[in-house]
C-alpha positions as CSV (number, residue, x, y, z in Angstrom):
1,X,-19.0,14.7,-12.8
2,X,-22.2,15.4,-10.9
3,X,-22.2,17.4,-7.5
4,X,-23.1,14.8,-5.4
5,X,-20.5,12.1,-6.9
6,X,-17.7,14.6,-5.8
7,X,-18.7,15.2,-2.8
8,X,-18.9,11.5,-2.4
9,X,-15.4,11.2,-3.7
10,X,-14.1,14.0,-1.2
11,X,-16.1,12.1,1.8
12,X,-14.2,8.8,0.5
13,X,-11.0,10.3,0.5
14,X,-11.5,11.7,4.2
15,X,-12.2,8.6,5.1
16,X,-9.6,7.0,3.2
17,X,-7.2,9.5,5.1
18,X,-8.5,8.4,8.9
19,X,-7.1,5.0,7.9
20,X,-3.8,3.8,9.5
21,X,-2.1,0.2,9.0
22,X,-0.8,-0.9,12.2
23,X,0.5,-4.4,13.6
24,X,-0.7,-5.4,9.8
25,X,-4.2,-4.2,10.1
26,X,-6.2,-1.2,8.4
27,X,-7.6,1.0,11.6
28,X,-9.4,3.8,12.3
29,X,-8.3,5.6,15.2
30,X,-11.5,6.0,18.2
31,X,-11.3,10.0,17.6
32,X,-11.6,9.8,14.2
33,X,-14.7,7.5,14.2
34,X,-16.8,9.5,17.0
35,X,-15.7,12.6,15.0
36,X,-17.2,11.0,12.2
37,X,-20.2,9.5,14.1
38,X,-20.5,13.0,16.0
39,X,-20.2,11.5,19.6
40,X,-17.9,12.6,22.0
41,X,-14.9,9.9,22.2
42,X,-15.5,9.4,25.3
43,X,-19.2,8.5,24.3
44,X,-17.8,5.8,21.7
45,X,-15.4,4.3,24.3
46,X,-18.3,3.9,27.4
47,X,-20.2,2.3,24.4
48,X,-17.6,0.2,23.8
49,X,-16.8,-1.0,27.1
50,X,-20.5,-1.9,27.6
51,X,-20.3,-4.4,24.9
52,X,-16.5,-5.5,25.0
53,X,-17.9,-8.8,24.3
54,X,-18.8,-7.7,20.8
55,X,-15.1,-6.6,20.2
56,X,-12.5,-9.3,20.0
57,X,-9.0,-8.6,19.8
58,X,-9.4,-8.8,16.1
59,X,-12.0,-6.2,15.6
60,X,-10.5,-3.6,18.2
61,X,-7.7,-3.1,20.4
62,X,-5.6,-0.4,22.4
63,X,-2.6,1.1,20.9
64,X,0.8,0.7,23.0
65,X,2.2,3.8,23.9
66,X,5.3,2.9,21.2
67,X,2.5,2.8,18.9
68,X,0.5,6.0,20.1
69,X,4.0,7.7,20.1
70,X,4.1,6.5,16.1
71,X,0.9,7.2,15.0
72,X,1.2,10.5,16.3
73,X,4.5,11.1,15.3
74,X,2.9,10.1,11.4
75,X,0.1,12.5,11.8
76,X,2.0,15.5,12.7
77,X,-0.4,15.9,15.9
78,X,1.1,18.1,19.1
79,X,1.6,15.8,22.2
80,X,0.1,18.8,23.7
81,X,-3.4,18.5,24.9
82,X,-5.6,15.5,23.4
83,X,-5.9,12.5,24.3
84,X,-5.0,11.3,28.0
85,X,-5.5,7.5,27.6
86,X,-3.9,5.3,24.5
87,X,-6.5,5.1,21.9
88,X,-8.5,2.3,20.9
89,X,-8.2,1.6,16.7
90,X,-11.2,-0.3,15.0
91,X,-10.8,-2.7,12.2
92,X,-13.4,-2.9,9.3
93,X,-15.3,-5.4,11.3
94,X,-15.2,-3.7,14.3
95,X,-16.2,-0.7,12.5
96,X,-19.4,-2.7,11.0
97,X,-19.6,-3.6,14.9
98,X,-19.9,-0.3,16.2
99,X,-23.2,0.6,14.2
100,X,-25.0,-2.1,16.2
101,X,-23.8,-0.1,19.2
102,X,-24.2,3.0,18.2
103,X,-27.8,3.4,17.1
104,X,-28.2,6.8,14.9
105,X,-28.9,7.3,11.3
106,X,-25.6,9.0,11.2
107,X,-23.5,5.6,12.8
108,X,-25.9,3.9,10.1
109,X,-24.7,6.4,7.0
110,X,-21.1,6.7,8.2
111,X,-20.5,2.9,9.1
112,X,-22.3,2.1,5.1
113,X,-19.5,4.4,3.8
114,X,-16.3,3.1,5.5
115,X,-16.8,-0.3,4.9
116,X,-17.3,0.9,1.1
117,X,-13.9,2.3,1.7
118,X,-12.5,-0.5,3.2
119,X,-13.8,-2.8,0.2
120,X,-12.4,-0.8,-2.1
121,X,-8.7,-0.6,-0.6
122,X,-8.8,-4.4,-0.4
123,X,-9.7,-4.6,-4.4
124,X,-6.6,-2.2,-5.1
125,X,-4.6,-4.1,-2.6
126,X,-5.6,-7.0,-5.0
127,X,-5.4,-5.9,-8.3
128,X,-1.8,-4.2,-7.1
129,X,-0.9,-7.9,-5.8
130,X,-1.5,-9.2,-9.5
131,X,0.9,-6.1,-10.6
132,X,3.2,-6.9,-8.9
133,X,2.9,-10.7,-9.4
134,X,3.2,-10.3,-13.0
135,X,6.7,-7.7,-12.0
136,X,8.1,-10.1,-9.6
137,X,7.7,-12.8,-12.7
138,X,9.4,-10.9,-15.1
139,X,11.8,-9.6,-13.0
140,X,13.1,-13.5,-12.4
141,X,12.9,-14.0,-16.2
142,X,15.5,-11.1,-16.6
143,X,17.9,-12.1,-14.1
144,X,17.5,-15.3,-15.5
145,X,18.8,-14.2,-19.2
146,X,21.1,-11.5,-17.8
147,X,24.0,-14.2,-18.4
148,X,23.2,-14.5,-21.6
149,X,23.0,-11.1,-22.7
150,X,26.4,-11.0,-21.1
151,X,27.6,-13.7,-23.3
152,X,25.9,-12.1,-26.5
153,X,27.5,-8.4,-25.7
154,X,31.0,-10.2,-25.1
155,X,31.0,-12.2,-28.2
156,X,29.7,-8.8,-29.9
157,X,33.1,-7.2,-28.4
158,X,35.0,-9.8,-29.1
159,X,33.7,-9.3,-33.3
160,X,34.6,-5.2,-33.0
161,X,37.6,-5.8,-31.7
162,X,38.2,-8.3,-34.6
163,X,37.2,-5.9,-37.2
164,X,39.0,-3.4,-36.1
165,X,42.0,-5.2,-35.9
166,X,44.4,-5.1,-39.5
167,X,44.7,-8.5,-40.7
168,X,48.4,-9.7,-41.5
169,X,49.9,-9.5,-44.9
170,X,49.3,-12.7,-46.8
171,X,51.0,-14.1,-50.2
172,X,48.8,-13.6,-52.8
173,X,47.6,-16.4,-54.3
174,X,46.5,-17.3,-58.0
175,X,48.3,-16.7,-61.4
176,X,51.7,-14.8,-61.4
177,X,52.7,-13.3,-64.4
178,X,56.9,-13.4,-65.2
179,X,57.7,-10.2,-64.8
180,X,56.3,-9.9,-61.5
């Protein structure tokens, strides 16, 4: 593998990492994108609030503190210091909407690779959805045999115990000489 495909692969995978599923959706939390813009947060979020009208609820929206409390809780950071105000968490199109706000090469390079990321978690979420399609099939063609691979194993008892059984004496049967 060439140099510049694994350190692709490693940027992915940071990326890939900064994504968190919440009420349903894949995110990105505001820190981790001006981190990965390099603007301060509070940078991103003045941008943000400039345009607001470019961010529907279903490209961005702010975090309940139950929520906060969760993420945080999941990402092992200290309540300690941080963040005063509930972040705000991106989806992949509000992501795609923040390089129109955010006019730099780097919001260009950064924004080209997360939605590359995001694309490809969709295709694994689909090709894992035929998986488990296909599972969920043959799991329902098991259970729907299971009674009669109980009825084969009993009638299979049912013979051992037969066989092992001694059959009763019987007369014998054919020619008898006299002195018998």
């Amino acid at each position: 593998m060439a140099k510049k495909e694994l350190q692709l692969l490693v940027v992915e995978q940071k990326i890939l990492n900064k994504i968190y599923v919440v009420r349903g959706q894949k995110v990105m939390l505001d820190t981790d994108l001006a981190e990965m813009y390099a603007v301060e947060t509070k940078q991103l979020k003045r941008q943000v609030k400039r345009n607001i009208q470019r961010f529907p609820k279903d490209f961005m929206f702010e975090l309940t503190e139950k929520e906060f409390e969760n993420l945080r809780y999941q990402t092992g950071t200290s309540s300690w210091g941080g963040t005063r105000y509930k972040p705000y968490v991106f989806t992949e199109q509000g992501v795609a909407m923040l390089s129109s706000i955010l006019n730099s090469n780097i919001a260009i390079d950064v924004n080209i690779r997360i939605i590359r990321v995001f694309t490809k978690l969709r295709e694994y979420a689909l090709t894992n959805k035929d998986i488990l399609l296909q599972l969920s099939k043959l799991e329902k063609e098991v259970k729907g045999n299971s009674k009669d691979i109980e009825n084969i194993f009993m009638v299979l008892k049912e013979l051992i115990e037969k066989q092992n059984t001694p059959l009763p004496q019987r007369r014998k049967i054919g020619f008898i000489k006299d002195d018998e």
